[in-house]
C-alpha positions in Angstrom: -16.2 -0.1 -16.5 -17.4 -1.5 -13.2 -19.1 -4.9 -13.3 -20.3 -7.4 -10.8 -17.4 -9.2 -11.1 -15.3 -6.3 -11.3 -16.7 -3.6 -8.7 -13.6 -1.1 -8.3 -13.4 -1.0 -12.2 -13.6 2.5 -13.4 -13.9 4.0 -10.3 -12.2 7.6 -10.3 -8.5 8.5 -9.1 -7.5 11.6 -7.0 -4.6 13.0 -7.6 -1.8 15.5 -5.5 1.4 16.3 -5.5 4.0 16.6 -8.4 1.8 15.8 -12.2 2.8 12.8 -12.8 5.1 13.9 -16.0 7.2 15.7 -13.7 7.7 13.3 -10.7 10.5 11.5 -9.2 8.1 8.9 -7.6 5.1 8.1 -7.2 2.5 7.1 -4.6 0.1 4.8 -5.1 -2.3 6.1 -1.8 -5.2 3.4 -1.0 -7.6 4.6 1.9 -9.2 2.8 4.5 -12.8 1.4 4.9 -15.3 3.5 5.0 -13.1 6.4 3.8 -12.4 8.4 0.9 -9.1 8.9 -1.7 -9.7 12.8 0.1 -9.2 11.0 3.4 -5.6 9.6 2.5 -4.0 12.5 0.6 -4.4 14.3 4.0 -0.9 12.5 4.1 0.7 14.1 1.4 0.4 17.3 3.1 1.9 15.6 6.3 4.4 13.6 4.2 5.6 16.8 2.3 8.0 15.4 -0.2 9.1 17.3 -3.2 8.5 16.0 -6.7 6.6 13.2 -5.5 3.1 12.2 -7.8 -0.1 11.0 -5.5 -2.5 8.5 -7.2 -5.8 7.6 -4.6 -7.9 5.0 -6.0 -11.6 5.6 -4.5 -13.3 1.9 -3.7 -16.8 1.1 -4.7 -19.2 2.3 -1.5 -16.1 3.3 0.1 -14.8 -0.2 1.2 -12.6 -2.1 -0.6 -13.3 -5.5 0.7 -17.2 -6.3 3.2 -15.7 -9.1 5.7 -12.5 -8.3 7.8 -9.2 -9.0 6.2 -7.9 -12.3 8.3 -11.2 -13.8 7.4 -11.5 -16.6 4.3 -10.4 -14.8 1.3 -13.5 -16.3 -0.4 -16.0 -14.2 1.5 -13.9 -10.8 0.4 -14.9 -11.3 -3.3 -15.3 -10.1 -6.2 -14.3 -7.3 -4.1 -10.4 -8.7 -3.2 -9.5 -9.4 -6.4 -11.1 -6.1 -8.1 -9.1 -3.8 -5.9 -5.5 -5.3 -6.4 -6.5 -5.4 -10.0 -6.9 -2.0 -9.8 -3.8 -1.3 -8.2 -2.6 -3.2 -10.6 -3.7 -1.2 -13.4 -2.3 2.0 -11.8 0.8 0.3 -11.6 0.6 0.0 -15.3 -0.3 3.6 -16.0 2.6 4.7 -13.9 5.1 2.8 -15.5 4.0 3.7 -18.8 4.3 7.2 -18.2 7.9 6.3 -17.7 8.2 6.1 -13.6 9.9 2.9 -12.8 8.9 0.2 -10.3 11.9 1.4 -8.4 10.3 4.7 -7.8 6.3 3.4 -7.2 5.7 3.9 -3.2 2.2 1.5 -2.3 1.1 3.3 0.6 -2.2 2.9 3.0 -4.1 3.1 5.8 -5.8 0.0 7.4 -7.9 -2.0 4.4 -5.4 0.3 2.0 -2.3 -1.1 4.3 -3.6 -4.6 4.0 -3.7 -4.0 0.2 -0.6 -2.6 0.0 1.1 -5.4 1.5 -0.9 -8.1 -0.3 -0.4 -6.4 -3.6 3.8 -6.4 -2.8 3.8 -10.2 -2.0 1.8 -11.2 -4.9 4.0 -9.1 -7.5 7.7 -9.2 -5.6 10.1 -6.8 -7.4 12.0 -4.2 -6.6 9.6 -1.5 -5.6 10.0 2.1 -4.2 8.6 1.2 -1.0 5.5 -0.1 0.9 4.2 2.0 4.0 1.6 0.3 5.8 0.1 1.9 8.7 -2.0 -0.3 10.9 -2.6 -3.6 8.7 -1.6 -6.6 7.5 -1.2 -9.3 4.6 -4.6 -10.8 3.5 -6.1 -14.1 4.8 -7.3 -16.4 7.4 -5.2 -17.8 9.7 -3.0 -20.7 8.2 -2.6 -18.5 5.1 0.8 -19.5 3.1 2.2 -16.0 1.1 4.8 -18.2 -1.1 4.6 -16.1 -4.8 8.3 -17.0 -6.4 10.3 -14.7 -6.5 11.8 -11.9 -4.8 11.2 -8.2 -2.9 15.1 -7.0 -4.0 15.7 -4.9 -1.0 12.5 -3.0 -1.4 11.7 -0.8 1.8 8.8 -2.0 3.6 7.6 0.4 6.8 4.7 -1.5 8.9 3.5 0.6 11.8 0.9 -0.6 14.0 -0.7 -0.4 18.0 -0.3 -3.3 19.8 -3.7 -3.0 20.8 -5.6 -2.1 17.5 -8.8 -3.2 17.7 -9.1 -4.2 13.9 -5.6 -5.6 13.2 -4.6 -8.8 15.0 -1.0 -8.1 16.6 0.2 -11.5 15.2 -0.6 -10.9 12.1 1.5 -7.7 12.1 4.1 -9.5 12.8 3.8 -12.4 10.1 3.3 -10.1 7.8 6.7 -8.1 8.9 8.3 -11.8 8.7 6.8 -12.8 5.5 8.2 -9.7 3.6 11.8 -10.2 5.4 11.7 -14.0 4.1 10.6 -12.9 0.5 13.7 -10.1 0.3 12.5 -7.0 1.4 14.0 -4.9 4.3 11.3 -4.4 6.7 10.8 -1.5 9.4 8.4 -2.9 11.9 7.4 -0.6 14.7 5.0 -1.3 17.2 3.4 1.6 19.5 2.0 0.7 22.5 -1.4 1.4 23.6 -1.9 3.6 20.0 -5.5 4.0 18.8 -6.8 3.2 15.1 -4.3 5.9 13.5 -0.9 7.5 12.3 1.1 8.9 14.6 4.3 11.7 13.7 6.8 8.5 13.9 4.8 6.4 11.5 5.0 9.8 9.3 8.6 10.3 9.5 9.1 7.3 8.8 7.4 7.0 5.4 9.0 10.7 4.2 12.5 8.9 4.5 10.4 5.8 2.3 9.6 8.3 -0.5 12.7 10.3 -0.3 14.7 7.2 -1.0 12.4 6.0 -3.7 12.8 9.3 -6.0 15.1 9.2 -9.0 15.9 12.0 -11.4 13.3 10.9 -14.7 15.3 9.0 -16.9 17.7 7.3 -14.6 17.5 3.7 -13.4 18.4 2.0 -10.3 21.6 0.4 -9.6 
């Protein structure tokens, strides 16, 4: 139920793809400000991976967080802490339906690639993947990401302009750093000049993400 102190409680899921019984992985798909979970299933028709479940979370008025995502994490809540909670909860719902971490993909576009990334680093495991195109971990400058333990190898694609007006190139690249130091194997690609969007490399790039993440149900990873 959506509360105050809760605001993207309860909001609804759309889903594509596989059904979730069925899959071989699973998607977690978080969309940009302003947009809609419509908005970033667009990519699982660009994607176009086989047996591959797509869960989009919709925010509360459409934005997951109101202040920019390198500013003081204080200003961003409730609203921070409500939306990894509900990826979190997703997370839950996947796994009981008997997909394993190893085959959950985090996946998003701007505030939904910032989330992605921030969710990752605050619960390191071995994970599918993260695909983040055009954003970054969560905080102010001076932030310190230093949750124990460890990413396992997990594949981690960041893809980003170097002149995006919203996400700070130096942030880009901490974040690629950050993940590398907490044990994931990191993709970073930087296109120059690129507007706020996903280009056909940043796509390719995050079929051969979910491709890798998809295991036969019932089998574990080695």
């Amino acid at each position: 139920m959506t509360t105050a102190s809760d605001p993207h409680a309860g909001q609804p899921v759309l889903t594509a793809g596989a059904p979730l019984t069925d899959a071989e992985a699973v998607v977690i798909a978080i969309h940009g400000r302003g947009a809609t979970p419509g908005d970033i299933l667009n990519l699982e028709r660009a994607l176009d991976v086989e047996r591959v479940a797509w869960l989009a979370p919709a925010a509360a008025g459409r934005n997951w967080y109101p202040l920019r995502f390198i500013s003081p994490k204080a200003g961003n809540q409730p609203y921070l802490d409500s939306a990894l909670r509900r990826i979190a909860s997703l997370v839950d719902e996947v796994t009981a339906g008997g997909v394993p971490h190893e085959s959950i993909v985090l996946l998003g576009f701007s505030q939904g690639a910032c989330l992605s990334l921030e969710f990752a680093a605050r619960h390191p495991r071995r994970w599918g993947g993260v695909v983040a195109f055009s954003g970054g971990l969560i905080g102010e400058p001076g932030t310190v990401w230093d949750t124990p333990g460890s990413l396992e190898g997990t594949p981690v694609f960041i893809g980003c302009s170097d002149v995006d007006p919203h996400i700070p190139l130096d942030r880009v690249r901490e974040s690629a750093e950050v993940m590398t130091r907490m044990g994931a194997t990191v993709d970073l690609r930087i296109y120059p000049g690129m507007p706020h969007t996903v280009n056909g490399d940043e796509i390719a790039a995050g079929r051969q993400v979910l491709e890798a993440a998809r295991r036969p149900r019932g089998t574990a990873s080695a």
